[in-house]
N, C-alpha and C positions, 0 to 999 in steps of 0.2 A: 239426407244420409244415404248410403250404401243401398239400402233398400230397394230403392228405386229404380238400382241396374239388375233385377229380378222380373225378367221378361215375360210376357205370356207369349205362350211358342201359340196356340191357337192362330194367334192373330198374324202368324210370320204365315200362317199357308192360308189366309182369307183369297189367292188365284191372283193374288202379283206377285207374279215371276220375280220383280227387281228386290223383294222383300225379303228372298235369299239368293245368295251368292254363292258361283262355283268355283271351287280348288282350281289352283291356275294348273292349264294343260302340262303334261310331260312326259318326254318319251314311255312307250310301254318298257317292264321288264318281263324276263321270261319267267315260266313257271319251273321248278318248286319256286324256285328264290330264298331271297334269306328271311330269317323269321323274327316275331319278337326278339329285342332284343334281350342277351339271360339277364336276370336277377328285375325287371321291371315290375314292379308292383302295379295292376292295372286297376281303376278308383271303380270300384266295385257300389253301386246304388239301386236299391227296390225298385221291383217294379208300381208303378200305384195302380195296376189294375192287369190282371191275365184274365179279364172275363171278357178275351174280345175275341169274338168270330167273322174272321175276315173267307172273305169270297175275290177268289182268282179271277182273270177277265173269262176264264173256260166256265166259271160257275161252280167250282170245285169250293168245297169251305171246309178251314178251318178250323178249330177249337185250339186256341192257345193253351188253356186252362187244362184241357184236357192232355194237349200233347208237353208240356211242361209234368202234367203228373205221370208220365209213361217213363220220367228219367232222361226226355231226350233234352240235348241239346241247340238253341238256335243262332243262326246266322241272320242280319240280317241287312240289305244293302240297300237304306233309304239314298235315292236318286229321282232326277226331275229329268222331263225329252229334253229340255234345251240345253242340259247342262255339258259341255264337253270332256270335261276330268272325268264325271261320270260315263260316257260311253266310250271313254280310252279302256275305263275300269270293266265295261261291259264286254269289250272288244277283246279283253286279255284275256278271255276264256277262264278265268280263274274261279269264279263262280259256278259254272259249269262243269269244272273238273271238280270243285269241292262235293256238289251234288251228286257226281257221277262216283266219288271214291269213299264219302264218308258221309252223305245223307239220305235225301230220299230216292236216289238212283244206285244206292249201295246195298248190298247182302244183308247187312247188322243194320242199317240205319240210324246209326246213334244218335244223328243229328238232323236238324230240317235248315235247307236253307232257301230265302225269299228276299225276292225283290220288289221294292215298294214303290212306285211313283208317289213323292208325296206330294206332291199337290191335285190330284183324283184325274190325272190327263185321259182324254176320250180312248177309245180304243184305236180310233183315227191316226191320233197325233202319238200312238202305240207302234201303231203302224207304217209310221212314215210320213206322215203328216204334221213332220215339227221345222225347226229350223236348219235342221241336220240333215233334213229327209233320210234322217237313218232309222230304219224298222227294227222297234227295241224287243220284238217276237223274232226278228229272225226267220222270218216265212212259218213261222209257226213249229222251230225246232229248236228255240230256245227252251231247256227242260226246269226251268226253276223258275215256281207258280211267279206270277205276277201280279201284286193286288195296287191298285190305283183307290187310292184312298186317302183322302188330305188328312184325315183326322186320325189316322192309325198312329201316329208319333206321340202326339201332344195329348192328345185328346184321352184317347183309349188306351194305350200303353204306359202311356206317363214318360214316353222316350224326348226328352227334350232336342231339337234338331239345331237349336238357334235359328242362324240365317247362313248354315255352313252344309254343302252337297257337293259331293257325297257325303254321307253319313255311314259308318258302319260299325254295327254292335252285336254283341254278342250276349244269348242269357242262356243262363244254368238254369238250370231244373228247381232249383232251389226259389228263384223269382226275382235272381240278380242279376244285373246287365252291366255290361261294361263298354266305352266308349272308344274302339278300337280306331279311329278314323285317323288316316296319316296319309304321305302322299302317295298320288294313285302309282307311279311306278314303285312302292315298296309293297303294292295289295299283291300277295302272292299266295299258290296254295299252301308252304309253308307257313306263312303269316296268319292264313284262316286256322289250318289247324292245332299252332301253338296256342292262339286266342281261345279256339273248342277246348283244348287241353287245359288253358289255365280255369275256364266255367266249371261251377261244380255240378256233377252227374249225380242220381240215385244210386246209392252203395258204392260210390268211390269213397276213397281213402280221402285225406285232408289236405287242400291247396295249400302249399307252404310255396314262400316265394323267400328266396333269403338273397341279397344283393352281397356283392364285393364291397370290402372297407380299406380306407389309407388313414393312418394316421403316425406318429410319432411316440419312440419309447415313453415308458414312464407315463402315458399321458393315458386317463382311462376311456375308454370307450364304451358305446353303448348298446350291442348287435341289437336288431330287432326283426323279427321276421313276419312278412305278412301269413295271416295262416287264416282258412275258411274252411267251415265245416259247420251245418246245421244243426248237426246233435252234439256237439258240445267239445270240449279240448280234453282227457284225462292227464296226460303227462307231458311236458316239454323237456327233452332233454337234449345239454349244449355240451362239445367237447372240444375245445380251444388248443389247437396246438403250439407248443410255447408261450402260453399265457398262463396267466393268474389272475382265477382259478383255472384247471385244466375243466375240468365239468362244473357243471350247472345243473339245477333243474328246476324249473319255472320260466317265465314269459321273459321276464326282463333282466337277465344280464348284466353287469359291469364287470369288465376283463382289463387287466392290461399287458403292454408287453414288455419284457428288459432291453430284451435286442433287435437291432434293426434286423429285417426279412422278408418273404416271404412264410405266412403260414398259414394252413388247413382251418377254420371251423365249420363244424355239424351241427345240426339240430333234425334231431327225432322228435316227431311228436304223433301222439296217439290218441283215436280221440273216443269218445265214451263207448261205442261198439267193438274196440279194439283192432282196430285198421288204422295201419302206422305210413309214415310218408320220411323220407331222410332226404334232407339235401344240404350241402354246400358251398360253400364259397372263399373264397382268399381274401385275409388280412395281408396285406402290404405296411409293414411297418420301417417306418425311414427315421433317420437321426433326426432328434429335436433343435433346432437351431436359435438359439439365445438372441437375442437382439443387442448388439454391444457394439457397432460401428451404424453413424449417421452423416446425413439427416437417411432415415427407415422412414420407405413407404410400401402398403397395401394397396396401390392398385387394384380392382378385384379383374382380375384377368378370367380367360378361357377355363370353361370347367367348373369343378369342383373347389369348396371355401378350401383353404390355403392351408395343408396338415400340419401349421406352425400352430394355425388359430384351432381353439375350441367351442364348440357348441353346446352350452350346456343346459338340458328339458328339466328347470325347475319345481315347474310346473308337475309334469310327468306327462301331459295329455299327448306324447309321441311324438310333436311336431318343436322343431327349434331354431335354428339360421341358417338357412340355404342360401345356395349360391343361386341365383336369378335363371340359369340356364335349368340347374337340376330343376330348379320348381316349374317354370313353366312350360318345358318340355314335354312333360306328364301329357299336358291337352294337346300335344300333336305340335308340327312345327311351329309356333309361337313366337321364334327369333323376332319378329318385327316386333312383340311387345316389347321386347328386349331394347331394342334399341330405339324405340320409341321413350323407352323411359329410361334411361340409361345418364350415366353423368359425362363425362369422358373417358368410358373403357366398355367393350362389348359385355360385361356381365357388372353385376352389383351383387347384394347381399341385402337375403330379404326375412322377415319376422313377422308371423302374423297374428292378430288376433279377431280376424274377420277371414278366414280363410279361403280363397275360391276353388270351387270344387268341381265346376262345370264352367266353361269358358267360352267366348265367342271370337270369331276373327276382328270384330270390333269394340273389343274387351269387355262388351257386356258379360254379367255374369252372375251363377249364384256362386252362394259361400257358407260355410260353418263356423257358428259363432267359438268361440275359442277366449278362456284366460291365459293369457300369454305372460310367463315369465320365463324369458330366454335368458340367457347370457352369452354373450359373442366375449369370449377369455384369450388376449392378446400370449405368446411367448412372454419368457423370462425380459425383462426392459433394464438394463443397467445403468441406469442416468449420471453422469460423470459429474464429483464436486465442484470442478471448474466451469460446467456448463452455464455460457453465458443467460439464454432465456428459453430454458425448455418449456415445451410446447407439445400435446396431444392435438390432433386434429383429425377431423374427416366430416364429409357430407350426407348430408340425411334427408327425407322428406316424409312424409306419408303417402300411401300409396294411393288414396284418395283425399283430395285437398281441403275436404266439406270433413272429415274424421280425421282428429288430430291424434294421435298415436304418443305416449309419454314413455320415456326412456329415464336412464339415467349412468350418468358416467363412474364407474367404481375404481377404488385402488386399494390393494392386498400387497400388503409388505412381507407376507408369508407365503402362504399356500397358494394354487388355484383354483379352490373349491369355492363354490356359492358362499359358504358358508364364511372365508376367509376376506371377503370381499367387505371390510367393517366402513371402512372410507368414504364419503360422497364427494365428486369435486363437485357436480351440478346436477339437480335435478335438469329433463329437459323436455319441450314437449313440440314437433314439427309445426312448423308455420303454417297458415292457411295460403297455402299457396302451391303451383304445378312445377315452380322452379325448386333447384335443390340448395340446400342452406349449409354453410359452411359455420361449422363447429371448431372452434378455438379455445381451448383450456390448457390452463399455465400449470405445470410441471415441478414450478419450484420450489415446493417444500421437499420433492424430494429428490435433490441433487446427494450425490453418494450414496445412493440408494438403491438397489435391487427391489423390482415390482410385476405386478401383476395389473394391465389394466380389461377393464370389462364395460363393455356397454350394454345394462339390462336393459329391455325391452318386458317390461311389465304393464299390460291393459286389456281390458274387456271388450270384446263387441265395437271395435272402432273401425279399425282400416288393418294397414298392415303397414312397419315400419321400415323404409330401406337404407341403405347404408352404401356409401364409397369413397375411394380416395382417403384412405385411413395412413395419417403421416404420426413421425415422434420425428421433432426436429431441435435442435437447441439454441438456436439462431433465434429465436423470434420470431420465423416466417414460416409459420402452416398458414397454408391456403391464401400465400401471396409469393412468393415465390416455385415456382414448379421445374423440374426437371425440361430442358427445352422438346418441345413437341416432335414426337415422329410419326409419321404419316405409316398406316399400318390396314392390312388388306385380311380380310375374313370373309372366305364364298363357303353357303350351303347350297349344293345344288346349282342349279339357275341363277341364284340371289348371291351377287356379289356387295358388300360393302365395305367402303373407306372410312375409316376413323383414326383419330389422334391429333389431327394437323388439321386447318380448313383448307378446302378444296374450292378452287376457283372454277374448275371446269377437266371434263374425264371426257378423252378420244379414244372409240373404238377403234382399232386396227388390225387388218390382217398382216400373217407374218411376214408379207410381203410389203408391209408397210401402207396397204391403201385404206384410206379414212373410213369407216363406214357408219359411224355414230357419235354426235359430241352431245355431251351434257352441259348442262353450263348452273350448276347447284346454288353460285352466289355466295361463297368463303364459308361454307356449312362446312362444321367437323364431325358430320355423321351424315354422310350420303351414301343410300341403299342405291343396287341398279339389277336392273335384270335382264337377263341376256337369253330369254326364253324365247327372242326369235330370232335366233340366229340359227344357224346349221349347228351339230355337233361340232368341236374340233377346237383348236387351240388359239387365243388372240392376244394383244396385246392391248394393257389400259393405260395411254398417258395421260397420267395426270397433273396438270398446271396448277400449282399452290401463288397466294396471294403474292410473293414476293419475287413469280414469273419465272424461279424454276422448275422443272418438271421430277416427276419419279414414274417410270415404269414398272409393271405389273404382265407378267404373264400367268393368263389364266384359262381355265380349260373349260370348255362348255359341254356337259357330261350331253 
């Protein structure tokens, strides 16, 4: 079971280097830069131990425990000598401007910020003595302590590193830490100190973090705001503009709206010593759109689940059907899980009941067990009397093949509420298996019918249940006849990938047309490439499809 992808990070720094791996190189960017992005809720976990006194290579020592009870705040930049994203990260002085503006090289000192070799490297291979022959002192004028210590992560902190370097996190004062790490040209001193600003400090007021929502009229919603605070929450108050209700007061909300828009909600909250935080954010409310011409497919495309569908936390435990990018994004660029697991479309839809909560680049992980009773609740479905063989359909898997995850498919000739949902076409429970399983259920008792369909997602402790390529057809042909493939381009950064169509073979070219790279993938319809060594500037990808015509792509190499 799942269990077993629950790592001991000790044993990732037993002094092989190959044991972890570093963030692929990328250009620096400049300081401030841009910062967290707004409304991010950052996964906030204990520490398991602040009683570690770490010693600099100068012999200077610290008390965590101690400098965590003074209110301050830490920085902290786990990095190894060989690693290169790490000394791009080093090089960008951004660490050093943080120390110099808002830690221990500053007037107020609110914060401490350290740099940790984590696997205990000599003061030699400190010095210049690595593969880089770059001196990670800096002749001895690098001002942020340096502790070379393999066991500061794992061990003594409780900071889990995986097998992922750079590493950077951040802890409040409180004994929480957060896992800020993302790519080294977005480390910037803005990024350090939105990350210090969302930690919580001695006698600050309360982290409230409240994200942007889209949804459609009529349809209810459910704000929820992350909010931190040691001593306790007193009042939550919500003010919705153009919704109902206009106010609220308490945690958990359900609002809706009549007309499509833009509009306002706040939330105040105050917590047991009486020090209050406001902040928010924009509902985007769009027309609800019916489902009444076919055959209708979901795709699950770019972004965010589709403001047609709803999500509904039966359960209450906060978590419900996300879209594969929102969820795994959270751990830092993860797109390769994405389309490592992916059906035919760069995102999916996912429900958990084993949830992961710390992540690896090689998807080890831990996770939070979870009763999961989601609902993913389709639009209005109009199914016409004459329809020759209507037909539900869409693809499923478990996100782990050894834990079978059970669903089940619902239909509501009423409402959209859990509650309305009295109909079963099929219980269902994912195959043991890595490939994905096309789901077919027949439609026909209810021709002349206005409906509501739902696929609950109700289980314990298993996996986590995914979802794609959700069709209503009337034909008889879900998940055997499909719209004809279009070959379709999606770059983050460096990382270009082709998906939709198989690709026989991708030529790099400049715009002058000379060759300078061919791939040859083998009729795959999901070929990742990286263009992280090329020069900055602009190229072009032909791509040759099995049936020996091509499609161009210009694309830009940041």
């Amino acid at each position: 079971m799942k269990k077993t992808f629950l790592i001991t990070i000790c044993a990732l720094f037993a002094g092989l280097a190959s044991s972890i791996r570093a963030q692929q190189p990328h250009e620096p960017a400049a300081s401030p830069g841009p910062g967290l992005r707004t409304g991010v809720a950052l996964n906030w976990l204990p520490l398991n131990n602040t009683a570690y006194v770490a010693t600099d290579i100068n012999g200077v020592k610290y008390d965590f425990a101690q400098i965590l009870k003074q209110g301050k705040k830490v920085i902290i930049d786990f990095s190894t000598v060989w690693c290169a994203p790490c000394m791009q990260v080093h090089k960008s002085g951004v660490l050093t401007e943080f120390y110099n503006r808002y830690a221990q090289g500053s007037a107020d000192g609110k914060a401490m910020a350290f740099w940790v070799e984590a696997q205990g490297a000599s003061i030699e291979k400190l010095q210049g003595q690595n593969e880089h022959k770059y001196d990670w002192t800096e002749g001895g004028a690098f001002p942020v302590p340096i502790i070379s210590d393999a066991a500061a992560s794992g061990q003594l902190l409780g900071i889990p590193l995986l097998s992922r370097v750079p590493t950077l996190v951040v802890i409040g004062s409180d004994g929480y830490y957060a896992d800020i790490t993302t790519k080294p040209e977005l480390v910037t001193l803005q990024y350090l100190v939105d990350a210090m600003d969302m930690a919580y400090g001695a006698g600050e007021p309360p982290k409230v973090v409240l994200g942007d929502m889209t949804c459609v009229n009529d349809f209810e919603i459910y704000p929820r705001a992350q909010v931190r605070t040691p001593v306790g929450v007193a009042t939550y108050k919500w003010t919705f503009e153009g919704g109902t209700p206009q106010t609220y007061q308490g945690s958990d909300p359900t609002v809706t709206f009549a007309q499509p828009g833009e509009y306002k909600m706040t939330i105040e909250v105050t917590d047991e010593e009486g020090r209050t935080t406001t902040n928010t954010a924009t509902v985007t409310v769009k027309p609800k759109q019916d489902v009444d011409r076919f055959p209708y497919s979901y795709p699950v495309g770019e972004g965010s689940l589709d403001y047609n569908w709803r999500s509904t936390d039966a359960d209450g435990d906060g978590y419900g059907w996300l879209s594969a990018q929102d969820f795994f994004l959270q751990f830092g660029n993860f797109r390769y899980v994405i389309d490592k697991l992916a059906a035919s479309t760069p995102n999916f839809l996912c429900s958990w009941s084993y949830m992961p909560v710390q992540m690896d680049y090689d998807m080890s992980y831990k996770a939070q067990i979870l009763s999961a009773d989601n609902y993913l609740i389709s639009p209005k479905v109009t199914i016409p009397a004459d329809a020759p063989n209507p037909q539900f359909g869409f693809k499923m898997k478990s996100y782990e093949a050894s834990a079978l995850d059970e669903c089940a498919v619902l239909v509501s000739t009423g409402g959209f509420k859990p509650a309305d949902f009295t109909q079963e076409l099929r219980p269902l429970s994912a195959t043991a298996s890595d490939d994905w399983e096309q789901v077919t259920l027949s439609l026909a008792p209810y021709k002349g019918k206005t409906i509501y369909l739902a696929i609950r997602h109700k289980s314990t402790d298993k996996s986590g249940l995914l979802i794609d390529d959700i069709e209503v057809r009337l034909d008889g042909l879900v998940g055997i006849q499909t719209p004809a493939a279009e070959l379709q381009l999606t770059q983050i950064g460096a990382q270009v990938r082709l998906w939709g169509a198989p690709v026989s073979s991708v030529s790099v070219l400049s715009l002058s047309g000379t060759a300078l790279a061919t791939y040859t993938p083998g009729s795959s319809n999901n070929v990742t490439l990286s263009l992280s060594h090329l020069p900055a500037g602009t190229y072009i990808l032909q791509v040759m499809l099995p049936d020996h015509t091509t499609r161009s792509f210009k694309v830009v190499k940041p």
